[in-house]
MIDRENRO-462645 format. One record per residue (C-alpha): residue in three letters; y, x, z. Coordinates in steps of 0.2 Angstrom, whole numbers, plus 2048, in hexadecimal, padded with zeros to 3 digits. Each point is the difference from the previous one (the first is absolute). Layout:
% residues N
ALAYXZ;...
//
This chain:
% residues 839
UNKA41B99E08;UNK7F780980F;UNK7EE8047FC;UNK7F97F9811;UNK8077ED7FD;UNK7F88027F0;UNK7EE806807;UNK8037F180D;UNK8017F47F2;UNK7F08067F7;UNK7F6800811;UNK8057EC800;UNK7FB8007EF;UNK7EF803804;UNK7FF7F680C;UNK802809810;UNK8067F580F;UNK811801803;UNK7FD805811;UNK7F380C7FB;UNK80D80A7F6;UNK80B80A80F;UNK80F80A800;UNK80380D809;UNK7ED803809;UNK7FE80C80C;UNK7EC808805;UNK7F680A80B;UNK7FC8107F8;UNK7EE802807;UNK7FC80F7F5;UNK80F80980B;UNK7FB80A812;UNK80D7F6808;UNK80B7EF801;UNK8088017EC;UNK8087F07FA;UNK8018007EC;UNK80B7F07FA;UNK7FD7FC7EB;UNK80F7F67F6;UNK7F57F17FC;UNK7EC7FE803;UNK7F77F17F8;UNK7F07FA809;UNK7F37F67FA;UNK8007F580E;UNK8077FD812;UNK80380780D;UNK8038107F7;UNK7F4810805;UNK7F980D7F6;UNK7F07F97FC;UNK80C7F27F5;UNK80E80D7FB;UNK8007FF7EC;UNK80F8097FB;UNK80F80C80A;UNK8138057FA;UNK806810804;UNK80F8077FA;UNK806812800;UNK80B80D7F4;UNK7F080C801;UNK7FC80A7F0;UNK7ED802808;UNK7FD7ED808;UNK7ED807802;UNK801804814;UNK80C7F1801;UNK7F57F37F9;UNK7F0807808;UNK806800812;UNK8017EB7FD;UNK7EF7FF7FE;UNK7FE7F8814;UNK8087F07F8;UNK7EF7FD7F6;UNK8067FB7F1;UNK7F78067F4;UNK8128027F4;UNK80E807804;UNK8127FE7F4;UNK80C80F803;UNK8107FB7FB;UNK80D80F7FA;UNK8107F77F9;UNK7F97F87EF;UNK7EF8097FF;UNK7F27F5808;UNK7EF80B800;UNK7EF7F8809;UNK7F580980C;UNK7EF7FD802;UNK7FC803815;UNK7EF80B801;UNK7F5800810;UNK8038147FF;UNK80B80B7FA;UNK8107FB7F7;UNK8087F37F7;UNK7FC7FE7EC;UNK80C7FC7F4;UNK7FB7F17F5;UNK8107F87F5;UNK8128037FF;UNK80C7F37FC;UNK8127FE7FD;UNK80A7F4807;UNK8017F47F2;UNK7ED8027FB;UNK7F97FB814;UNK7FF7EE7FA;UNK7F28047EF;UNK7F780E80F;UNK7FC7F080B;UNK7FD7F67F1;UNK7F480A7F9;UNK7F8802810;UNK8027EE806;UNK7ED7FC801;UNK7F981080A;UNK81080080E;UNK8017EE805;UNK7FB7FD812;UNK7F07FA7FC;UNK7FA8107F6;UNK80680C80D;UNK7F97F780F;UNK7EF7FF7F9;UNK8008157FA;UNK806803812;UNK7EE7F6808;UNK7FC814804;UNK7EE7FF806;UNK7FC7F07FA;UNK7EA7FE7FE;UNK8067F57F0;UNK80A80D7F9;UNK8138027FE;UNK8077F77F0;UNK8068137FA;UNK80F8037FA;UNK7FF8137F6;UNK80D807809;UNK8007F9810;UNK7F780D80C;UNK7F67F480B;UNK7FD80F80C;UNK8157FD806;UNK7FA7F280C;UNK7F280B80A;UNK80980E802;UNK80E7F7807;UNK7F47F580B;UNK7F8810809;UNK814806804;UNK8047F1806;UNK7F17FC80C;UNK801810805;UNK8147FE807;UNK7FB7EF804;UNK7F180580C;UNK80B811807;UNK80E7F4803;UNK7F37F480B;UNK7F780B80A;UNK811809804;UNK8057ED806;UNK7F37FE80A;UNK801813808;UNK8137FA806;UNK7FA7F2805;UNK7F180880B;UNK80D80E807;UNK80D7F3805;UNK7F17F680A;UNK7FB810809;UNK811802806;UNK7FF7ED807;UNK7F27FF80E;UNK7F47F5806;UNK80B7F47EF;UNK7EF8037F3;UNK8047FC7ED;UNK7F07F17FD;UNK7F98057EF;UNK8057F07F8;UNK810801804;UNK80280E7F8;UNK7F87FA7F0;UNK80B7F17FF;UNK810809806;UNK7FF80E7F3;UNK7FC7F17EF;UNK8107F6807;UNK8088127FD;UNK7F98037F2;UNK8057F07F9;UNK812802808;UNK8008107F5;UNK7FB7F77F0;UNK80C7F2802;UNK80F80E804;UNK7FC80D7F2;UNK7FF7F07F3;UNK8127F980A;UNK7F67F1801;UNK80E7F5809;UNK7F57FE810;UNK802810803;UNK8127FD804;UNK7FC7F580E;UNK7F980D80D;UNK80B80F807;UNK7F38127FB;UNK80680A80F;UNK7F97F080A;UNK7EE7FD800;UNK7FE7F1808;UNK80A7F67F2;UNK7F68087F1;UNK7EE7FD80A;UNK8097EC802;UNK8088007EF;UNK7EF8057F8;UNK7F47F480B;UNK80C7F17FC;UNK8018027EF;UNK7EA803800;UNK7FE7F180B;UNK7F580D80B;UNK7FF802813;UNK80A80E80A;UNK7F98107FD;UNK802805811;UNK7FC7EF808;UNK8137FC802;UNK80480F80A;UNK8148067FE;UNK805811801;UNK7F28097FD;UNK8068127F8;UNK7EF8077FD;UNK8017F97EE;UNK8128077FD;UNK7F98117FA;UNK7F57FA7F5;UNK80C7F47F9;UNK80B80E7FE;UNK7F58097F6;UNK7FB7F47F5;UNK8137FB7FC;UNK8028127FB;UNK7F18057F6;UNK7FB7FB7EC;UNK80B7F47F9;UNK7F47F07FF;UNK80A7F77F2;UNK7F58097F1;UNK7EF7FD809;UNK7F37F37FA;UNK7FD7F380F;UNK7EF801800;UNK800813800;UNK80A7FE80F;UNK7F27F3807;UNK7F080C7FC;UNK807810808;UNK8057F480F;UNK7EF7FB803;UNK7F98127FB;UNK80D80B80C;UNK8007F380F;UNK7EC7FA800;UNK7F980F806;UNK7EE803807;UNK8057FF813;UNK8097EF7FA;UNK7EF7FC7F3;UNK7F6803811;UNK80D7F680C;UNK8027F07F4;UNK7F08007F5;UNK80C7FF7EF;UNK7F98097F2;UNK8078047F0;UNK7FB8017EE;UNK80A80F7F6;UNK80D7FB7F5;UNK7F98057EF;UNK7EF7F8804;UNK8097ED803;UNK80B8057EF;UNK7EF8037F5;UNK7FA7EF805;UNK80E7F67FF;UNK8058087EE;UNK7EE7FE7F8;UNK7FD7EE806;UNK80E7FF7F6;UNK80B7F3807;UNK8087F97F0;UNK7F17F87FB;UNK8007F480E;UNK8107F97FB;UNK80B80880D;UNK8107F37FC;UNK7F27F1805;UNK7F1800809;UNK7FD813809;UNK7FA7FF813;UNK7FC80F807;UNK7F9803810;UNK7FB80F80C;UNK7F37FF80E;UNK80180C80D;UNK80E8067FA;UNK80480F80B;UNK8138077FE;UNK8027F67EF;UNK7FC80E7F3;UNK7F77F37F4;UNK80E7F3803;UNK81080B7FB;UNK7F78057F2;UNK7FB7F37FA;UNK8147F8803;UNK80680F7F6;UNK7F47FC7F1;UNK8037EE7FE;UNK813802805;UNK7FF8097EF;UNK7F97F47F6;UNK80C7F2805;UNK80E7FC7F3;UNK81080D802;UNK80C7F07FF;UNK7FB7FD813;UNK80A801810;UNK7F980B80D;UNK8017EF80C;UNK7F47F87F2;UNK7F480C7FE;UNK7FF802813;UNK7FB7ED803;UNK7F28017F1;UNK7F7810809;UNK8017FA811;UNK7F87EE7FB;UNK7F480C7F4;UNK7FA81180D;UNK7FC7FE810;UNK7F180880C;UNK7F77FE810;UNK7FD80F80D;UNK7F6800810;UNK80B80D80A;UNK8127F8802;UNK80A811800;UNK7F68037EE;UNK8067F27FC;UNK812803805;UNK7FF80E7F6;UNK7FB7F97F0;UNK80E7F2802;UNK80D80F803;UNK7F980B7F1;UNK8047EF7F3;UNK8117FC807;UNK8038137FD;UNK7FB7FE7ED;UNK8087F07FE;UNK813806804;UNK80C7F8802;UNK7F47F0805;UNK7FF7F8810;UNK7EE7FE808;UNK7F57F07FA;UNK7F080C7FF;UNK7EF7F9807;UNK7F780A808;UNK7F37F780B;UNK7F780680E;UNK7EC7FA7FE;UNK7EF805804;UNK7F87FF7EF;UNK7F0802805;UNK7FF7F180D;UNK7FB7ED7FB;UNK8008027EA;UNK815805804;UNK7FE80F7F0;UNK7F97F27F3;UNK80B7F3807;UNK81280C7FF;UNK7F78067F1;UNK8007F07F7;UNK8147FD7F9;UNK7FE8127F7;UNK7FE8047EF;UNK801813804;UNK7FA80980D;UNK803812808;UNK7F580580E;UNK7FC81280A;UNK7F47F880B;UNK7F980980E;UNK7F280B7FC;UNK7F2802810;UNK7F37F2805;UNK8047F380D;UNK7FD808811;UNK7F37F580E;UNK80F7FA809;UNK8087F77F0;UNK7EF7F77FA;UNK8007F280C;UNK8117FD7FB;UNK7FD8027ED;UNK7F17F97FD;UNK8067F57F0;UNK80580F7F9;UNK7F280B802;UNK7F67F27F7;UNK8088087F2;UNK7FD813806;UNK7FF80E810;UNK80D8077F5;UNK8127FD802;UNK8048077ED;UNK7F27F37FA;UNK8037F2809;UNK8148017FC;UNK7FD8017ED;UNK7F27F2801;UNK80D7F5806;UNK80C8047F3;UNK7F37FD7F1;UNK8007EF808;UNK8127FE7FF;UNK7FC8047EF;UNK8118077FB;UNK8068047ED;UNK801812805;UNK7FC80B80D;UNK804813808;UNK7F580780E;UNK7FE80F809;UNK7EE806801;UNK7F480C80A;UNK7F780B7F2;UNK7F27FA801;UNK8067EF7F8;UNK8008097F0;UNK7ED8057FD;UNK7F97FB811;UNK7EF7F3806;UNK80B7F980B;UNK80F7FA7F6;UNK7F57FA7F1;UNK7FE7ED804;UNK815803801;UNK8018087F1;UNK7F57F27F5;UNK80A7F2808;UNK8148097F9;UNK7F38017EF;UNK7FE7EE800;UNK8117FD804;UNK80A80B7F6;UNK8038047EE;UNK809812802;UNK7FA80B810;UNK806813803;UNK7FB80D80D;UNK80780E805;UNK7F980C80C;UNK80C80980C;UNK7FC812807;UNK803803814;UNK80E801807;UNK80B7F47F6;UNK8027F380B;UNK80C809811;UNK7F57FB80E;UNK7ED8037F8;UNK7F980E7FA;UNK7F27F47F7;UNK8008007EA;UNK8027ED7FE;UNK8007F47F0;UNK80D7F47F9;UNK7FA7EE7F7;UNK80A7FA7F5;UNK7F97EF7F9;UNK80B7F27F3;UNK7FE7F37F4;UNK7F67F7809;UNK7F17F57F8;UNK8007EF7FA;UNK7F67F37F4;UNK80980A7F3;UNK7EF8037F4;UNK80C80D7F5;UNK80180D80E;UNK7EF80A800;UNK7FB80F809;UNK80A80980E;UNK80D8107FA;UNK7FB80E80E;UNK80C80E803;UNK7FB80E80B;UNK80F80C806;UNK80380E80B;UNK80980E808;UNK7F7810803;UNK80480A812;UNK80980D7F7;UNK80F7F27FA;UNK7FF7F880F;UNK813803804;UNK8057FE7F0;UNK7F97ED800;UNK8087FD811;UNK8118067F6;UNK7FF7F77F0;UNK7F27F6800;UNK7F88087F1;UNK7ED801802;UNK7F480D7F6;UNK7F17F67F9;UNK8007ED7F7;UNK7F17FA7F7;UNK7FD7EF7F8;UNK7F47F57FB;UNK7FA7F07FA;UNK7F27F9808;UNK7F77F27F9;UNK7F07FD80C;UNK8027EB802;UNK7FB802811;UNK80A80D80E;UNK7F6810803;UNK80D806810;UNK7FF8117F5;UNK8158007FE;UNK8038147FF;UNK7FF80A7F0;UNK7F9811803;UNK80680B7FA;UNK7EF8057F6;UNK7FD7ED7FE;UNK7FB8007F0;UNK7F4810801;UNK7F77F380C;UNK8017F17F1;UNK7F780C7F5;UNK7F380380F;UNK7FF7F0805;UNK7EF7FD7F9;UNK7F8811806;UNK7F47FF80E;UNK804804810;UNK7FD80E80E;UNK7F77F780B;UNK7F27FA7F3;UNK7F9811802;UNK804803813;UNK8007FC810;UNK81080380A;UNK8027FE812;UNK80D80880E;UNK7FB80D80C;UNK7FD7FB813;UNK80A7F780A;UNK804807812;UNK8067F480F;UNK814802802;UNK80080A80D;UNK7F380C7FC;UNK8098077EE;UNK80680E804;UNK7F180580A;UNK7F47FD7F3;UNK80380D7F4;UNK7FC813807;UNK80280F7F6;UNK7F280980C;UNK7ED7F9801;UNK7FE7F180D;UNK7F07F8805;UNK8017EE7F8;UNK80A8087F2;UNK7FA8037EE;UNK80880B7F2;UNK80F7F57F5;UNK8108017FC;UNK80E7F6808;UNK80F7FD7F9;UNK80A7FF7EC;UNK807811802;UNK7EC807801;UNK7FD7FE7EE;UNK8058047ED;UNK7FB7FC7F1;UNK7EF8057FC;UNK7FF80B811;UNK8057FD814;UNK80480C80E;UNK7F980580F;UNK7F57F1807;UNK8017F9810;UNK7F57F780C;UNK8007EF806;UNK7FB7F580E;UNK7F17F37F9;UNK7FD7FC811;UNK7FF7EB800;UNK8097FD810;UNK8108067F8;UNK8007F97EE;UNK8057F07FB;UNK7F47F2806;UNK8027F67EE;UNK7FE8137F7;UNK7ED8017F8;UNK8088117F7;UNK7F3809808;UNK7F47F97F8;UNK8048067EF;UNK7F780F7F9;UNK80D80C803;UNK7F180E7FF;UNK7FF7FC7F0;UNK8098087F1;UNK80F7F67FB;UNK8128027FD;UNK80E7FF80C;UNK8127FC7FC;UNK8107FB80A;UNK8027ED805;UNK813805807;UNK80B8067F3;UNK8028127FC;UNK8128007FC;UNK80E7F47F9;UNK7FF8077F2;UNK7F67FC7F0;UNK7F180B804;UNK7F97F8810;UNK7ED7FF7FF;UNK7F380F804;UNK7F08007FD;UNK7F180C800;UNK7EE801800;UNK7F7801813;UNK7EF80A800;UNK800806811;UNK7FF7ED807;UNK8117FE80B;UNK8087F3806;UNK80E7F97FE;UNK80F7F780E;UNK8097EF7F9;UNK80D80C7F6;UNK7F38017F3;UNK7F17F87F9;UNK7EF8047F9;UNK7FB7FB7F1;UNK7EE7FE7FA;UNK7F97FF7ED;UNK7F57F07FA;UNK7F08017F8;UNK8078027F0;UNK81180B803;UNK80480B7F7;UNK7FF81580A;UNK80B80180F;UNK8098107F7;UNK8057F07F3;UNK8057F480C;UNK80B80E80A;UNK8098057EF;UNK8047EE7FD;UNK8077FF812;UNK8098107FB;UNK8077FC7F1;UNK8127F77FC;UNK7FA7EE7FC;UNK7F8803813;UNK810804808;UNK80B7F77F7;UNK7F67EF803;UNK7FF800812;UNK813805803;UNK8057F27F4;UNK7F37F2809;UNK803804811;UNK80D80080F;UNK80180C810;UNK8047EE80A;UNK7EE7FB7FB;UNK7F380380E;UNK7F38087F2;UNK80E8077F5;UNK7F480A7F3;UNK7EF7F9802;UNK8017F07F8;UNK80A8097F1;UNK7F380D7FF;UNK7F47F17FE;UNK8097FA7EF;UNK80280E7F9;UNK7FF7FF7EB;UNK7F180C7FB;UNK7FB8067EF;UNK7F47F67F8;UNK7F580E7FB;UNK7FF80E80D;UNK7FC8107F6;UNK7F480C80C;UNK8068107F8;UNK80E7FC80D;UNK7F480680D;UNK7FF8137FD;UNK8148017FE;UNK8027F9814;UNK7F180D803;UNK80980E7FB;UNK80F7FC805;UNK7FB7FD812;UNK7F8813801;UNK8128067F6;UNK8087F9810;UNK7F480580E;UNK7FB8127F8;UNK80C80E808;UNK7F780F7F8;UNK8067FF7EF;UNK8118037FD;UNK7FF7F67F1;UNK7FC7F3807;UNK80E80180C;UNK80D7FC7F1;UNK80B7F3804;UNK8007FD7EB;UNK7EE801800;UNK7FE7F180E;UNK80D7F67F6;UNK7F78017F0;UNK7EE7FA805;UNK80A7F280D;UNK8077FB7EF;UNK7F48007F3;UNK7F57F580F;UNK80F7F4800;UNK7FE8017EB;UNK7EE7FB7FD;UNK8017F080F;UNK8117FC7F5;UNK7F88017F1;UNK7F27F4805;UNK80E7F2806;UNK8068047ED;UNK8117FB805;UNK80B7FE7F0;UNK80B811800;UNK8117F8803;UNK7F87F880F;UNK7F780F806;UNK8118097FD;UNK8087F480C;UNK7F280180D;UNK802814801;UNK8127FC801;UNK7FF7F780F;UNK7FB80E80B;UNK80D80E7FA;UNK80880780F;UNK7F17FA80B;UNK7F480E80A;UNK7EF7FE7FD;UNK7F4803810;UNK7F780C7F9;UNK7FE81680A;UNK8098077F1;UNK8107FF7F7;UNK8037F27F3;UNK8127F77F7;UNK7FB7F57F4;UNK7F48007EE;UNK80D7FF7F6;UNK81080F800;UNK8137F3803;UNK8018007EE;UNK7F27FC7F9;UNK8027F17F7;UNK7F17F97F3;UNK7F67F3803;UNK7F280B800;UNK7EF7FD80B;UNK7FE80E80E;UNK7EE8057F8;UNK8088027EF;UNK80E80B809;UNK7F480B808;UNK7F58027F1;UNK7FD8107FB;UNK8077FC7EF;UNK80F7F9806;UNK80381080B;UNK7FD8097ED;UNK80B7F57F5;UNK80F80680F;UNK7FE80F805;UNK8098067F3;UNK7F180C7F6;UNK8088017F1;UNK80F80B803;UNK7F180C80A;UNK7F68007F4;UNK80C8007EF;UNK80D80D808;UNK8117FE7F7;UNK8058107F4;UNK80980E806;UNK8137FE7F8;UNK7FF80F7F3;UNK7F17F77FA;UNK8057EE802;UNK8118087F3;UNK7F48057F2;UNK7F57F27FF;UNK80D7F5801;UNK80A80C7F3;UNK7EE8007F5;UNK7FE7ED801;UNK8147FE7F8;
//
């Protein structure tokens, strides 16, 4: 008996579908620089229509003696197993994402049937569909030797081929209309003639039967064949004989083989390729990436609102459609394997639908899901609504039990408020006032698209304690710039489930704070994988709108019952010019009306500022609500930044003002109370790391007063130890006096910066492993200071030791290694005879 029936058989046995298990299957090889069709002997899928993101095993047969270069160049099938057949000898292959094929049994004929036995549990359909989730915030149900990273790295080659093979479309199609004057190609035409191509190009590489109904070297009958069969309008409003598609259809028919391609793959880089900024700008659609609509719609994990009964899911302004394909994809998943294609169609389209203000947007997103849903006709809703007008958002809102929304971001401009006025009850904010609505819809789960400022900011916090009322399980997950295509903005994600009920068992709220840092930008826009996830359990009975867990949150637990800055200060911003007077207001050359001051972030370090400036105090030109001139700027007092320093971890300066300057709105003055504590003190706890790290954990560029506030909170040591005082003194003249050369030591700066930071640590008396972590957090950081300085610590230094300890003199004795200078080791001769003496 042949090997291959035999393989067949034990497929069925584990219950692949019968039309899951194919002979004879022939793929794209997207890893090849050009057109290379592989075919395999057998391929088993774990579900239908076969692609490689379901691709569980491949057959390959050959009389090689090294099958290692054969096996390996089968890795575009994306199973992650391959059988090589050689007359009786069976050996598996496990695919890797890079480099070759391993070797992981051999069997002989006879002993295939106890291979699959004993394997039976780990390679049914089920197992290997859930190792393959590559990406998945859950986490992929692994399997040992199944290399997860297969699914990325074919994903990249096949976007990329995809997207060549588009844009090439459309330059045909461009060329052939410059060749036709005065007949212009209409944008929309062109989006929906190239989707019914490339749906005529799915249907042909699958030999759907459709595709026999229409001649390929005549355009007309596939663009006829295709609308008929989608139930959509001509593409070209009926016109006949119009050739200017021909070439593009030409190129399509003869690029990548479609038949191994996911359909939604196919519908995400449709919408990514073709909805480009002049067509964002023409149509008003926007778009949310594809691995930010994936991370929501896997972590409000889908099977636990009982995907085979009672899932709704619902997308306002819904843009091209991102959130609805993948949201199809997921629950398409989760529905049982035993259904026809026809019958999970009719679930999802009575179970997904959208509403979208800009008709073409909404075109596009009806398009995209009939891509993804091959081979089934239309039925998709896609309704075109203004949201915003009469309570429509609450009322669309109000059949779902999950929603997924990108709202639009800016305010409501003057012209839209007469016309709006029930919304802007709820807020001036388009972002508010759609997530209001939806909390009133009260969904059992919800995925939104944020500005940043949602996470931490005064503006979002009502917002934030109404998802804290609502919901059991809330996650937030800050976004650098540049993720989203069409914004350069960072941006937030809420992800909010399990919603609330009378159940008295269900205390507290679970937290998860996550993130990607600007360096894995593009990896998380390739797989999804973020860099940071912190959780928590919060018990507080009522909502506090604090959702995000810093990174140093519980440093600030263990200070939570310190005093604070501002009970030993008074803080307030520099002056305030008119608008148009800024840039006249600050001079670098005396003016009459003009005092000594300094005006802007850049002007100052830590404990010392550059060259000073003069500013207008003339009243005509500051603000008419600004009393900051009647603060006693004369006086001596500190001044620190009120604009960020950096984005990095050290971004507050502060230093001690003798000379009586001013200060611009950049920075702010800061006055001692009666009973504060020296100003050398206070400016070495602005100075210090718990400084630092405090205000760039509790506050947000988007605010209007992004430091100041935070400065006012900041956690000081209970007991303020005065000996501080003489460090920042002589520190200070190390940094200002250029006539001593010792002094101009880059090690010698570094060493009295860090045993200031020490003795103002040591008064927080941190526990070491929390102090430890604190240090931690600025590795990598530059420090605003004249001089050179990395860190407190070297890279490897690893005890939870507390910095004054480290940079005790006795610490620097017990490690400096004085007993090998002092005890000197023998000479050898001599090192022989006591040695030879002592035997």
């Amino acid at each position: 008996m042949n090997v291959i029936p035999i393989l067949r058989e034990q497929f069925s046995n584990l219950q692949y579908a019968s039309d899951a298990i194919v002979s004879g299957y022939v793929f794209s090889d997207v890893f090849a620089a050009t057109r290379t069709e592989r075919t395999v002997e057998l391929a088993a899928f774990t579900r239908t229509p076969p692609s490689y993101r379901n691709a569980a095993f491949g057959v390959i047969t050959s009389q090689s003696r090294d099958p290692v270069d054969f096996v390996s160049s089968h890795r575009a099938l994306g199973a992650p197993f391959i059988f090589h057949v050689a007359k009786d000898d069976v050996s598996l292959w496990r695919i890797n994402a890079k480099g070759n094929a391993l070797q992981i049994a051999t069997a002989q004929k006879d002993n295939v049937v106890q291979l699959f036995q004993r394997n039976s549990e780990a390679w049914s359909p089920g197992s290997i569909h859930r190792a393959k989730s590559i990406g998945r915030a859950s986490g992929p149900v692994q399997i040992d030797f199944v290399d997860i990273g297969l699914m990325p790295e074919i994903e990249g080659a096949l976007h990329g081929k995809l997207d060549r093979l588009l844009a090439d479309t459309l330059r045909d199609i461009q060329e052939s209309e410059e060749h036709e004057k005065g007949r212009a190609v209409d944008q929309r035409s062109v989006f929906r003639t190239v989707f019914r191509l490339l749906a005529a190009k799915i249907l042909q590489d699958r030999d759907h039967p459709l595709s026999q109904q229409w001649d390929p070297h005549n355009i007309d009958t596939v663009l006829s064949t295709i609308s008929g069969h989608y139930q959509l309008l001509e593409a070209r409003g009926g016109r006949k004989g119009d050739q200017r598609f021909a070439s593009g259809w030409e190129r399509i028919r003869g690029g990548i083989s479609f038949r191994n391609i996911s359909a939604d793959d196919l519908a995400f880089v449709y919408e990514n390729t073709l909805v480009t900024e002049e067509t964002r700008e023409i149509f008003g659609t926007h778009s949310t990436p594809r691995k930010v609509a994936e991370y929501i719609v896997d972590r409000l994990q889908f099977e636990q609102i009982n995907p085979n009964g009672d899932i709704r899911i619902y997308e306002p302004f819904a843009g091209a459609g991102v959130f609805l394909v993948a949201a199809m994809s997921q629950v398409k998943n989760l529905l049982p394997s035993d259904w026809t294609d026809k019958k999970r169609h009719e679930f999802l389209v009575s179970r997904i639908w959208g509403d979208e203000l800009d008709v073409f947007a909404s075109e596009v997103a009806r398009l995209s899901l009939i891509l993804a849903d091959y081979p089934n006709a239309n039925g998709w809703t896609i309704t075109n609504a203004d949201l915003f007008a009469n309570n429509t958002l609450v009322k669309r809102a109000a059949g779902a039990n999950v929603v997924l929304c990108n709202p639009p971001f800016e305010d409501f401009k003057v012209t839209e408020r007469t016309k709006y006025s029930q919304t802007l009850v709820r807020s001036h904010s388009k972002s508010i006032a759609a997530l209001d609505a939806i909390l009133d819809a009260k969904p059992d789960a919800l995925g939104f698209v944020l500005p940043p400022i949602f996470v931490d900011g005064k503006k979002f916090k009502k917002m934030r304690e109404r998802v804290e009322r609502l919901y059991h399980d809330i996650e937030i997950v800050r976004l650098p710039e540049r993720t989203f295509k069409a914004s350069s903005l960072a941006s937030a994600l809420l992800i909010a489930r399990d919603l609330r009920s009378s159940d008295a068992s269900k205390v507290g709220t679970f937290i998860r704070s996550s993130g990607v840092t600007q360096s894995a930008r593009e990896n998380f826009l390739s797989t999804g994988a973020i860099s940071f996830s912190r959780t928590a359990l919060r018990t507080e009975t009522e909502p506090t709108g604090q959702l995000w867990i810093s990174e140093l949150d519980e440093v600030w637990r263990y200070l939570s019952g310190n005093p604070r800055f501002n009970s030993i200060a008074t803080i307030h911003r520099g002056l305030e010019w008119k608008l148009l007077h800024q840039t006249k207001a600050i001079s670098r050359t005396p003016q009459s009306g003009f005092v000594r001051g300094l005006g802007n972030v850049s002007d100052i370090c830590q404990y010392s500022h550059g060259r000073a400036s003069y500013l207008d105090i003339r009243p005509q030109y500051l603000k008419p609500s600004s009393d900051v001139i009647s603060y006693p700027w004369r006086q001596p007092k500190l001044i620190a930044n009120a604009a960020r320093k950096s984005r990095g971890a050290w971004n507050l300066a502060a230093f001690v003002d003798r000379k009586g300057l001013y200060a611009s709105q950049q920075l702010f003055g800061i006055w001692p109370n009666d009973s504060s504590p020296s100003l050398e003190v206070m400016c070495a706890i602005l100075n210090g790391p718990v400084a630092s790290a405090f205000t760039k954990e509790h506050s947000t560029s988007t605010e209007s007063r992004p430091l100041v506030d935070a400065v006012r909170n900041i956690p000081i040591p209970v007991v303020l130890p005065d000996a501080i005082e003489k460090s920042v003194r002589a520190y200070e003249e190390a940094v200002a006096d250029t006539s001593n050369q010792l002094f101009k030591t880059h090690e010698h700066l570094a060493r009295l910066l860090s045993e200031i930071d020490a003795s103002v640590l040591r008064a927080y008396d941190l526990p070491p492993r929390l102090e430890k972590r604190l240090l931690e957090y600025f590795r990598g950081s530059d420090r605003p200071v004249t001089h050179e300085w990395s860190h407190w610590f070297p890279d490897d230094f690893e005890s939870y030791l507390p910095l004054y300890r480290y940079l005790s003199d006795e610490y620097q004795l017990a490690t400096s290694g004085w007993v090998t200078k002092v005890f000197k080791p023998l000479p050898a001769a001599e090192a022989d005879a006591v040695r030879e003496f002592l035997e």
